[in-house]
N, C-alpha and C positions, 0 to 999 in steps of 0.2 A: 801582218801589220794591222790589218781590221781589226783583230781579234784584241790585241794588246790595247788599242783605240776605243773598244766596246768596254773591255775589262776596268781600264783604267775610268773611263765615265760613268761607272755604275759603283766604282769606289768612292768617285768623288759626291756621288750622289749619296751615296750612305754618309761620306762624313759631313756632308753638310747635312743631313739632316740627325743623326746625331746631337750636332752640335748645338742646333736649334732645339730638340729635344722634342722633335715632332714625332717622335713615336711611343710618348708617353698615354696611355688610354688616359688617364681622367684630362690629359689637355686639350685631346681630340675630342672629348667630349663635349666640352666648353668649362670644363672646371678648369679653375684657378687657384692654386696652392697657396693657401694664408700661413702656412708653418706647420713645422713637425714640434714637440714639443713631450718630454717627459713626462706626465700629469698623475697627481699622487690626487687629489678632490677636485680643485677647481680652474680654469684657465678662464680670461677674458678675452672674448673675439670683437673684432669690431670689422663690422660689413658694408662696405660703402656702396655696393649695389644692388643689394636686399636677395628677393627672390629664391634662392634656394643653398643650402648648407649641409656638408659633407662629413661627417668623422668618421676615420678609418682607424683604426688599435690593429698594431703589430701584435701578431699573435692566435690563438683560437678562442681566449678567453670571450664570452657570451656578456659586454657590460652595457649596464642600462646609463643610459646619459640623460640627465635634465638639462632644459638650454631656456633661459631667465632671459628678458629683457634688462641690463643693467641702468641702474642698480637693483629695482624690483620688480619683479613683474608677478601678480599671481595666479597662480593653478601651473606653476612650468609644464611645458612638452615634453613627455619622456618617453625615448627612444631604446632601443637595445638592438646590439651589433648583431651578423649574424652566426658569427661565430667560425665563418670559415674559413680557413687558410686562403688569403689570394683575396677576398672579398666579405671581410670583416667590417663592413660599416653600417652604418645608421643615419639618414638623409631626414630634412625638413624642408618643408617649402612655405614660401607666402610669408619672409621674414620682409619684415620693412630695411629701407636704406637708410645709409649713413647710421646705423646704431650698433651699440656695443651689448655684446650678450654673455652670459655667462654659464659658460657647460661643464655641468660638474656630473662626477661621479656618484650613481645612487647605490651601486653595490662596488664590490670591492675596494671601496677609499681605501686610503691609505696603502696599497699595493700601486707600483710604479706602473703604468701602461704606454708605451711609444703612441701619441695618437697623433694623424696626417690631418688639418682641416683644409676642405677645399672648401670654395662658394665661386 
C-alpha cells in the first residue's frame, strides 16, 4: 500500500509540474519566451524589461542577426548563432527597457528560419 502511495505522489508531482512547464531550461533559467516566429529578413521585438535577449533558430544553420533599436538605431549588434543542434542561439545584453528592436537577418534572407525569442 506504501508503494502505490509513493508511486502515485511522485506521478502527481510530474503532472504538476509538467503542467506548469517547469522543466523547460531556458524558464529555469530565468528567460521568458516573447514568441516563436517564421522569420524570412526581419521581426520586431519589444522588451519591457530590457537587460538581456535570446534568439534561438531551429536547425543547424550558422545565421548572423542584427538587432536595431526601432526604428533606427546606428552601427546594429550583430550576432551569429552557433550553429548547433540543441543550442543554436545568439544572446545580447545591456538592452534598455520598455523598447522595441528590430532583428533582422544578415545572411541568409529570404530563406524561412523557425527562430525562439526569449528576454
Amino acid at each position: 500500500m506504501k508503494k502505490i502511495k509513493i508511486i502515485l505522489s511522485m506521478a502527481m508531482a510530474l503532472t504538476i509540474f509538467s503542467f506548469f512547464d517547469l522543466t523547460n531550461a531556458s524558464a529555469a533559467s530565468g528567460w521568458q519566451k516573447l514568441g516563436t516566429w517564421d522569420m524570412a529578413y526581419v521581426i520586431r521585438i519589444y522588451s519591457a524589461d530590457g537587460g538581456n535577449l535570446k534568439v534561438c533558430v531551429k536547425g543547424t544553420d550558422k545565421v548572423k542577426f542584427g538587432l536595431e533599436r526601432a526604428p533606427i538605431w546606428p552601427n546594429p549588434v550583430e550576432k551569429t548563432t552557433s550553429g548547433k543542434s540543441g543550442d543554436n542561439c545568439a544572446t545580447w545584453s545591456d538592452l534598455s527597457s520598455n523598447t522595441s528592436y528590430d532583428l533582422n537577418k544578415v545572411n541568409y534572407r529570404g530563406t524561412i528560419h523557425t527562430v525562439t525569442v526569449w528576454d
